[in-house]
N, C-alpha and C positions, 0 to 999 in steps of 0.2 A: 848182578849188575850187567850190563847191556853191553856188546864189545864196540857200541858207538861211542862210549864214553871211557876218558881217559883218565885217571886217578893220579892228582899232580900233589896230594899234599893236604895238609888238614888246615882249616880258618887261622887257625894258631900261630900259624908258618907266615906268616904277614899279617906285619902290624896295622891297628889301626890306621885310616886315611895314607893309607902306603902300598905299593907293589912288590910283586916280581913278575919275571922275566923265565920263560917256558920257551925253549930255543925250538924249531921246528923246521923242518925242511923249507918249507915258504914262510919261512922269516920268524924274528921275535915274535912272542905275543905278551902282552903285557895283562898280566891279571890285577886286577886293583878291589880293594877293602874297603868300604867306606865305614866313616863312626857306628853307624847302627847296624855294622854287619853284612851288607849288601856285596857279593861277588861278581864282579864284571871284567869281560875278556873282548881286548882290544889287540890288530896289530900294534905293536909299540913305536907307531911312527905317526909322527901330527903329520898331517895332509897337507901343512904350511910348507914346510922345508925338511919333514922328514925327522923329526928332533926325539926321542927320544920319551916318550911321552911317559914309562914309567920312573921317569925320575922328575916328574913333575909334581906339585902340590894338587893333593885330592881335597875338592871342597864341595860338599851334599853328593851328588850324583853325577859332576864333573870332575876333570883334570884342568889344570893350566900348563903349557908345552913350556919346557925350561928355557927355551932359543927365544921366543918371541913372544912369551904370555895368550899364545891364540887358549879359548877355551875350549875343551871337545867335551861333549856330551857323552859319558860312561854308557850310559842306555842306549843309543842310538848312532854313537860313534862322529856325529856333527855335527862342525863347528858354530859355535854359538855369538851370537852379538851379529855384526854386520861382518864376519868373516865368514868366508864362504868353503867348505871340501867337505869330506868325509874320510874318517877310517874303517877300515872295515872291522864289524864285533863279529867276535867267535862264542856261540851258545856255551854256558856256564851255569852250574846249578851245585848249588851243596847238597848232600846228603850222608846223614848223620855226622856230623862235624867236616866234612870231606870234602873235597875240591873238587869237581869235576870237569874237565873240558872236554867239547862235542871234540872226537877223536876223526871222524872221516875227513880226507883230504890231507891232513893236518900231520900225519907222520914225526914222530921226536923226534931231534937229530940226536948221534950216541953223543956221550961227554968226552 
């Protein structure tokens, strides 16, 4: 494995259409599951007001932000319908059962 990539945990470790939360020097990042197994890494902040995004409802290949229902786009990190920002997504890829997030910049903080 490549020292770009960070090994946060196996598919298993979060439930279906649910998150967590991978604390890192520039802030949350929220990794999200979708039904069919899909891994995707967000900051964990809606663009609206900052909300908390992985404690929002995952539905197909979005989130909805818990504060105000904004949608954001898991793939692409922006919001959807007639709301307008972006979050920024951090590169994420499984292999063999495995979690990986793109590690440069991105620094863990300790626990």
């Amino acid at each position: 494995m490549s020292n770009d990539w960070l090994d946060i945990g196996t598919l298993n470790d979060i439930p279906k259409r649910a998150a967590r939360v991978v604390k890192t020097v520039r802030g949350d990042i929220a990794i999200f599951r979708t039904m069919d197994d899909q891994v995707f890494a967000l900051d964990d902040k809606c663009p609206h007001k900052g909300g908390p995004l992985s404690q929002g409802i995952v539905q197909g290949d979005s989130v909805t932000c818990p504060l105000h229902n904004w949608v954001i786009s898991l793939k692409t990190g922006e919001a959807q319908g007639a709301d307008q920002g972006c979050t920024r997504t951090i590169a994420v890829k499984l292999q063999e059962g495995r979690i990986l997030l793109s590690w440069p910049g991105l620094a863990v903080k300790a626990a």
